[in-house]
PDBQT receptor file of N, H, CA, C and O in Angstrom, charges set to zero:
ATOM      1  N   UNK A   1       0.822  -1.209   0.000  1.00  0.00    +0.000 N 
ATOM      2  CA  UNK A   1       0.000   0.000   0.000  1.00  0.00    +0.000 C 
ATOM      3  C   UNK A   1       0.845   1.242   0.000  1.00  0.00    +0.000 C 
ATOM      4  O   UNK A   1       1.383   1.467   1.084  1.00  0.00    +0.000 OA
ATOM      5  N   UNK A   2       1.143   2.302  -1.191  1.00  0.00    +0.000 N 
ATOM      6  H   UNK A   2       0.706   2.119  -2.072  1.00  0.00    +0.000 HD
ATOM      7  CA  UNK A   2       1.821   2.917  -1.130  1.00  0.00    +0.000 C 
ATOM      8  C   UNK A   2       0.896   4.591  -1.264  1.00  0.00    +0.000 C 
ATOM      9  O   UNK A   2       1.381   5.689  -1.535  1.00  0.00    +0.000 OA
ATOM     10  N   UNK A   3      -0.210   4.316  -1.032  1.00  0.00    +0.000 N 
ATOM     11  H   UNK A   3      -0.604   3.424  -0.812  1.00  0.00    +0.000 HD
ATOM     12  CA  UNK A   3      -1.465   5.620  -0.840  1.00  0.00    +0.000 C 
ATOM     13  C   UNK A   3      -1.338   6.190   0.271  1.00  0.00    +0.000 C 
ATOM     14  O   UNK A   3      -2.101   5.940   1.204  1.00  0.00    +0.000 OA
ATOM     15  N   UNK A   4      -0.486   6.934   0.344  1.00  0.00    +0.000 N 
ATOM     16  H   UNK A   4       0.134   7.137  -0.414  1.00  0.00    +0.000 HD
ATOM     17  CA  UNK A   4      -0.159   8.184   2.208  1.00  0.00    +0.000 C 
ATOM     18  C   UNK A   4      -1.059   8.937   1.839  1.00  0.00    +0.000 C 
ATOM     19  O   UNK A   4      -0.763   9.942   1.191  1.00  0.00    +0.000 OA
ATOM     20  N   UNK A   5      -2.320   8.657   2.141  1.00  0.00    +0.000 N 
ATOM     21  H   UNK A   5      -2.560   7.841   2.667  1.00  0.00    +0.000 HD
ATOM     22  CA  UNK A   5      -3.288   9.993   2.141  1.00  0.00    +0.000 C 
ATOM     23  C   UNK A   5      -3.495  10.625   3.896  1.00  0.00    +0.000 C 
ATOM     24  O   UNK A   5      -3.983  11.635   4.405  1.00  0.00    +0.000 OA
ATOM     25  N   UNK A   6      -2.855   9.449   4.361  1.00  0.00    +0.000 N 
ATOM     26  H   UNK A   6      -2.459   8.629   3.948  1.00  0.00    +0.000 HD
ATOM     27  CA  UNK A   6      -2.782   9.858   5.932  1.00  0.00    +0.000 C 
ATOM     28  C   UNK A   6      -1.276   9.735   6.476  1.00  0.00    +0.000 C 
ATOM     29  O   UNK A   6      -0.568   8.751   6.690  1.00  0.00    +0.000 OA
ATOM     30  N   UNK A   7      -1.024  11.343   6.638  1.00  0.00    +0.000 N 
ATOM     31  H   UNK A   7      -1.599  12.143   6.463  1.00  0.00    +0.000 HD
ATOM     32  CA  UNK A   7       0.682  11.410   7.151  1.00  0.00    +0.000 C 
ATOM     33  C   UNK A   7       0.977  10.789   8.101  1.00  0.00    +0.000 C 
ATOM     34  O   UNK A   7       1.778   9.858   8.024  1.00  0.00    +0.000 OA
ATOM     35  N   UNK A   8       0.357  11.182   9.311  1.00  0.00    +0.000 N 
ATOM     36  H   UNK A   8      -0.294  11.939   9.373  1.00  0.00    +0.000 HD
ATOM     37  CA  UNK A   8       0.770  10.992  11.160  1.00  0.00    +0.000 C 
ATOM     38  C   UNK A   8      -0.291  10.092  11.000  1.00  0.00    +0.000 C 
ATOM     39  O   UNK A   8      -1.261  10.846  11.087  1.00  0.00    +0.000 OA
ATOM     40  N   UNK A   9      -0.825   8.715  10.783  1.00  0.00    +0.000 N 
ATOM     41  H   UNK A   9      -0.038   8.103  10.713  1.00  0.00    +0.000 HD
ATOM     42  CA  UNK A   9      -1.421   7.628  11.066  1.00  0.00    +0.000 C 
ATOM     43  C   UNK A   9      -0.839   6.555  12.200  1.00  0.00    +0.000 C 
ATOM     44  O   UNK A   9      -0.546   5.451  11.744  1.00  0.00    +0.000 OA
ATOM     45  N   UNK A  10      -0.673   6.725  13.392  1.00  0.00    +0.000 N 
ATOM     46  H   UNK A  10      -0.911   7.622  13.763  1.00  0.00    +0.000 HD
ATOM     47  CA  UNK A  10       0.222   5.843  13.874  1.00  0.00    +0.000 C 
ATOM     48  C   UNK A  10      -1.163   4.934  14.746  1.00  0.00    +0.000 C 
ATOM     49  O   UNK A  10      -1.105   4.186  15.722  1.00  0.00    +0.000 OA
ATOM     50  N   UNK A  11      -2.425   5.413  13.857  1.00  0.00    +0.000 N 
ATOM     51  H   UNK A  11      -2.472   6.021  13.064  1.00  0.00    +0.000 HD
ATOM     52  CA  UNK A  11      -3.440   4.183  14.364  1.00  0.00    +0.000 C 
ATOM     53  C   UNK A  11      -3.827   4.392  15.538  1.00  0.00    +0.000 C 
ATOM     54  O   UNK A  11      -3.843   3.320  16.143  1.00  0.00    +0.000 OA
ATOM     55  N   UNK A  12      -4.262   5.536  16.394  1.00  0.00    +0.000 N 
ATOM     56  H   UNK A  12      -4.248   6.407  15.902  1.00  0.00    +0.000 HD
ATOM     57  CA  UNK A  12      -4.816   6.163  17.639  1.00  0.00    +0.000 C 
ATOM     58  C   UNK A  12      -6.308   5.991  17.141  1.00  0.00    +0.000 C 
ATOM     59  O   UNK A  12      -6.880   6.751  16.359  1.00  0.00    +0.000 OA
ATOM     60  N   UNK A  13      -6.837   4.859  17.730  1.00  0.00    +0.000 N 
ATOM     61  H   UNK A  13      -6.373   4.241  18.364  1.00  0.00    +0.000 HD
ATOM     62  CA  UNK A  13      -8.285   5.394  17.421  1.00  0.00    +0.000 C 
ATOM     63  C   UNK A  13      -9.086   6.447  18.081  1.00  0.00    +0.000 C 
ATOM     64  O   UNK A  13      -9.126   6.651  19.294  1.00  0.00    +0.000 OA
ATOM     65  N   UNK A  14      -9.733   7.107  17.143  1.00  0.00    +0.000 N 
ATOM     66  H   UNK A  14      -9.701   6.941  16.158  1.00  0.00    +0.000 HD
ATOM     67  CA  UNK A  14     -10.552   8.201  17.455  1.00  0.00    +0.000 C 
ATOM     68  C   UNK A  14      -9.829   9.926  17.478  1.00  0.00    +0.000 C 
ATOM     69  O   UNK A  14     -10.296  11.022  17.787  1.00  0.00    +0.000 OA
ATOM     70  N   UNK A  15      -8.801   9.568  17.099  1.00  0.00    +0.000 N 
ATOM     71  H   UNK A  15      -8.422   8.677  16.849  1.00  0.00    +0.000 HD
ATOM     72  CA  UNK A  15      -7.727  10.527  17.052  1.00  0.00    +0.000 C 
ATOM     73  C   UNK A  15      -7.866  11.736  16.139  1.00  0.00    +0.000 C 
ATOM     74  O   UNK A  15      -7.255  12.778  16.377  1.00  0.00    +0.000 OA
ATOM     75  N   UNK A  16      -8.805  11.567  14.922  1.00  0.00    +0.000 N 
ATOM     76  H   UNK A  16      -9.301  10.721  14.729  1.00  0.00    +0.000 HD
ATOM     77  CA  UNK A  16      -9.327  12.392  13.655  1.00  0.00    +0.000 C 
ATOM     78  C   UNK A  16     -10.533  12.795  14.617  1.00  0.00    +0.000 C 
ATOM     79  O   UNK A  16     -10.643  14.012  14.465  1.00  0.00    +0.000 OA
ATOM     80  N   UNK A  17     -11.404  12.405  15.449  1.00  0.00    +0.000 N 
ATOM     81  H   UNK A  17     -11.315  11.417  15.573  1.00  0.00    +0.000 HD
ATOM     82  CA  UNK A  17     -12.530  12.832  15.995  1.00  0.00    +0.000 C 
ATOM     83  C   UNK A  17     -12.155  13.470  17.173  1.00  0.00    +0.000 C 
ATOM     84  O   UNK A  17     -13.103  14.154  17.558  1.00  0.00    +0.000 OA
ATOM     85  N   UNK A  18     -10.979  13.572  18.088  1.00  0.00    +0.000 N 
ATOM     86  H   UNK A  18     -10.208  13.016  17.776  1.00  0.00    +0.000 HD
ATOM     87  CA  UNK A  18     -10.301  14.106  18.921  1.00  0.00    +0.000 C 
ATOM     88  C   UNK A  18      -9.976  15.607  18.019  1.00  0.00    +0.000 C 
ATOM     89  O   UNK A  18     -10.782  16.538  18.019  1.00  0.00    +0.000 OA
ATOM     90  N   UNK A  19      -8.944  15.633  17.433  1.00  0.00    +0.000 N 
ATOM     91  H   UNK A  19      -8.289  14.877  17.433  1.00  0.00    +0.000 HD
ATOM     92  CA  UNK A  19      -8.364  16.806  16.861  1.00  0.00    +0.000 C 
ATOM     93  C   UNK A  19      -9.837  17.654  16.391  1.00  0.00    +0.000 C 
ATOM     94  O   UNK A  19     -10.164  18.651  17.034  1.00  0.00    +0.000 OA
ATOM     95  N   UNK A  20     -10.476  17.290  15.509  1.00  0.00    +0.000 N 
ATOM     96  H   UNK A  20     -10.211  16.480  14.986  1.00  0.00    +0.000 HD
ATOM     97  CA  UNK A  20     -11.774  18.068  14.987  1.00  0.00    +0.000 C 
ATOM     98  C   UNK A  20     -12.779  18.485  15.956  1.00  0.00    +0.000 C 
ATOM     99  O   UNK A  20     -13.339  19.550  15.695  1.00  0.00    +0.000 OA
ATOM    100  N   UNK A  21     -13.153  17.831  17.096  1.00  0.00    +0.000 N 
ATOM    101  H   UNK A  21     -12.697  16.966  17.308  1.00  0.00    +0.000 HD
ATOM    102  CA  UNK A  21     -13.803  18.315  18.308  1.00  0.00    +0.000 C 
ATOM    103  C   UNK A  21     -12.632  19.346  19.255  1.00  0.00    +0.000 C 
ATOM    104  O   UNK A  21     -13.081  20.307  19.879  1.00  0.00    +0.000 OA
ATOM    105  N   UNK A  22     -11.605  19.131  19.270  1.00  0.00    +0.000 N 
ATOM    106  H   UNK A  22     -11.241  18.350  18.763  1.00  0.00    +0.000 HD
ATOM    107  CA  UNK A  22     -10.480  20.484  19.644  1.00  0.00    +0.000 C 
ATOM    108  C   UNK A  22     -10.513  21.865  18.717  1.00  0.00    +0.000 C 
ATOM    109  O   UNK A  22     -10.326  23.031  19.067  1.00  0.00    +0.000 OA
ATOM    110  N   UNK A  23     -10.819  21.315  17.411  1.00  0.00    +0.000 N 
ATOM    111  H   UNK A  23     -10.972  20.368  17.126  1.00  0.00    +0.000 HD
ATOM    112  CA  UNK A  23     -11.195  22.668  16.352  1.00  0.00    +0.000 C 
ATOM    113  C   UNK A  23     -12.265  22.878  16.323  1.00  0.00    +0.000 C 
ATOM    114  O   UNK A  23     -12.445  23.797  15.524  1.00  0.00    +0.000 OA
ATOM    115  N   UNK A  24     -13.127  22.566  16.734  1.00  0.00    +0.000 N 
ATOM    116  H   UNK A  24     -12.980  21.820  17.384  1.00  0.00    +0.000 HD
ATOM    117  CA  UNK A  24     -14.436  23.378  16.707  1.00  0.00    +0.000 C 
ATOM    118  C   UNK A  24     -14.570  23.943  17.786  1.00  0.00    +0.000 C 
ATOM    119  O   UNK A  24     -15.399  24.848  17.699  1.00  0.00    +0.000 OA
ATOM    120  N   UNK A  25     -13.895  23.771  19.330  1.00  0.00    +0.000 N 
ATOM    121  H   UNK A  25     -13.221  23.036  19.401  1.00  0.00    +0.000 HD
ATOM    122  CA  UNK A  25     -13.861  24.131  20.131  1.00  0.00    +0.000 C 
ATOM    123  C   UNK A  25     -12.860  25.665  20.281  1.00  0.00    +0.000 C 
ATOM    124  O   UNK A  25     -13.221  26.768  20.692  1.00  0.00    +0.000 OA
ATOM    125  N   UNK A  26     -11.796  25.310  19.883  1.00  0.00    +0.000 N 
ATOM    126  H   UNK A  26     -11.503  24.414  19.550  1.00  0.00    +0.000 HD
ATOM    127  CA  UNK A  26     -11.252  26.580  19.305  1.00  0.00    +0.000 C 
ATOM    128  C   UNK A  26     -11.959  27.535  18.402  1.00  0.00    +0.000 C 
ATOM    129  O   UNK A  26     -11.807  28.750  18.520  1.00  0.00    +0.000 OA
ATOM    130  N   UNK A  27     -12.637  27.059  17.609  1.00  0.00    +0.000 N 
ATOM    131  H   UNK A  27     -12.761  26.072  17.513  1.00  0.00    +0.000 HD
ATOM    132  CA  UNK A  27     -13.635  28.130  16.391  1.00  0.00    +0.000 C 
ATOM    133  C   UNK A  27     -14.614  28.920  17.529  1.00  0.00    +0.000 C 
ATOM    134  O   UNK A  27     -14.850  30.084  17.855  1.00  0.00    +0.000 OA
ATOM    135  N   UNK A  28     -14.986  27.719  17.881  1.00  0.00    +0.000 N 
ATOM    136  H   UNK A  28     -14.795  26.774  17.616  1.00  0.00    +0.000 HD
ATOM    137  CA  UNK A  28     -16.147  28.259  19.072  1.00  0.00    +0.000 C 
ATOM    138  C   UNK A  28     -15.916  29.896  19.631  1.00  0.00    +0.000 C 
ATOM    139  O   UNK A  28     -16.560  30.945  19.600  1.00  0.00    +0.000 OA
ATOM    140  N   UNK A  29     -14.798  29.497  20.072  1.00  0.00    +0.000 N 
ATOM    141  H   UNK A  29     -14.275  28.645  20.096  1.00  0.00    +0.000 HD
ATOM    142  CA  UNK A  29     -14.007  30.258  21.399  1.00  0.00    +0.000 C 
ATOM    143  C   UNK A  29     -13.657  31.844  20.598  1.00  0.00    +0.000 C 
ATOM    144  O   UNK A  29     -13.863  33.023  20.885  1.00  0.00    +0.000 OA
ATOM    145  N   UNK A  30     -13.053  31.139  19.518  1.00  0.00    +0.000 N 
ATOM    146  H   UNK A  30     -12.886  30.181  19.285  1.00  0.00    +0.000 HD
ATOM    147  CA  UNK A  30     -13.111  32.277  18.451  1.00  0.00    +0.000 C 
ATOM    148  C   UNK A  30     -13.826  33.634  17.941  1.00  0.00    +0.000 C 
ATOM    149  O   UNK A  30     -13.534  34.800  17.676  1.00  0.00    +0.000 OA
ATOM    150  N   UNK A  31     -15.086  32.657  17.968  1.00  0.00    +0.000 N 
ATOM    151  H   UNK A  31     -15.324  31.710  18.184  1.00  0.00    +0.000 HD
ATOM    152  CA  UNK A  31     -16.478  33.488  17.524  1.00  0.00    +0.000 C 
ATOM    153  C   UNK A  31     -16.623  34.586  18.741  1.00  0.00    +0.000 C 
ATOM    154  O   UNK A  31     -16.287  35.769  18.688  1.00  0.00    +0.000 OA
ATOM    155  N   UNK A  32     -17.230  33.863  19.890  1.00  0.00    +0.000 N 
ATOM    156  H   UNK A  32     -17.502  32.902  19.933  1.00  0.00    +0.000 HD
ATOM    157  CA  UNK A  32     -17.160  34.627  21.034  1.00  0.00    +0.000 C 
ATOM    158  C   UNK A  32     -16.391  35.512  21.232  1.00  0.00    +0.000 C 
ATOM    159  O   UNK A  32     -16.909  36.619  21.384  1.00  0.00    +0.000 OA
ATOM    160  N   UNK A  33     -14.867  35.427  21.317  1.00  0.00    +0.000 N 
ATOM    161  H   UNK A  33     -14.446  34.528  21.194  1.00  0.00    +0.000 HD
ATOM    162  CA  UNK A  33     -14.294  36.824  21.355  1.00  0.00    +0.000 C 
ATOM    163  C   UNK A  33     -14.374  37.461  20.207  1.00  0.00    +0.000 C 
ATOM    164  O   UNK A  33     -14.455  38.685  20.318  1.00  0.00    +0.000 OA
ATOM    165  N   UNK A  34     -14.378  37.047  19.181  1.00  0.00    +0.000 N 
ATOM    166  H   UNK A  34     -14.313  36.054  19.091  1.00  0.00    +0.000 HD
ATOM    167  CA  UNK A  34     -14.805  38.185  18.242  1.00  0.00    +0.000 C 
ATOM    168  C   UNK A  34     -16.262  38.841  18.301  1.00  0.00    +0.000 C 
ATOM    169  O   UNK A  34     -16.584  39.840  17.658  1.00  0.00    +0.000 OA
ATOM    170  N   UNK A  35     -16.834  38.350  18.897  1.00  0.00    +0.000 N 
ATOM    171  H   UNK A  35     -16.573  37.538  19.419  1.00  0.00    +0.000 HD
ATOM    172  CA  UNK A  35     -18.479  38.921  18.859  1.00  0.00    +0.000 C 
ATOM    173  C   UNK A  35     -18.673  39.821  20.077  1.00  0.00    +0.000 C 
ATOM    174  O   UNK A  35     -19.617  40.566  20.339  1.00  0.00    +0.000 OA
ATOM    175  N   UNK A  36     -17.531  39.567  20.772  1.00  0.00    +0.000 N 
ATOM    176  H   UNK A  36     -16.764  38.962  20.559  1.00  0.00    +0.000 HD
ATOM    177  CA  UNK A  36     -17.188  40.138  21.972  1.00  0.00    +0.000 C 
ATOM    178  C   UNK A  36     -16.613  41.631  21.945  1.00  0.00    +0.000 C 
ATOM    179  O   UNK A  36     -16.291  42.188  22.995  1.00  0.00    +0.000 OA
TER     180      UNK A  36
């Protein structure tokens, strides 16, 4: 299998659903002070 469509894969499950719930949490946080 020579398809690297995934760089840092070292097979953490749930690890893509970790990072993306940390970025929306950051966006979140975002909004607020800007609306702020």
């Amino acid at each position: 299998g020579d398809g690297g469509d995934g760089g840092s894969e070292d097979g953490t499950p749930g690890f893509g659903a970790l990072v993306a719930l940390v970025a929306l949490i950051a966006a979140a946080l975002l909004a607020t002070r800007r609306t702020e």
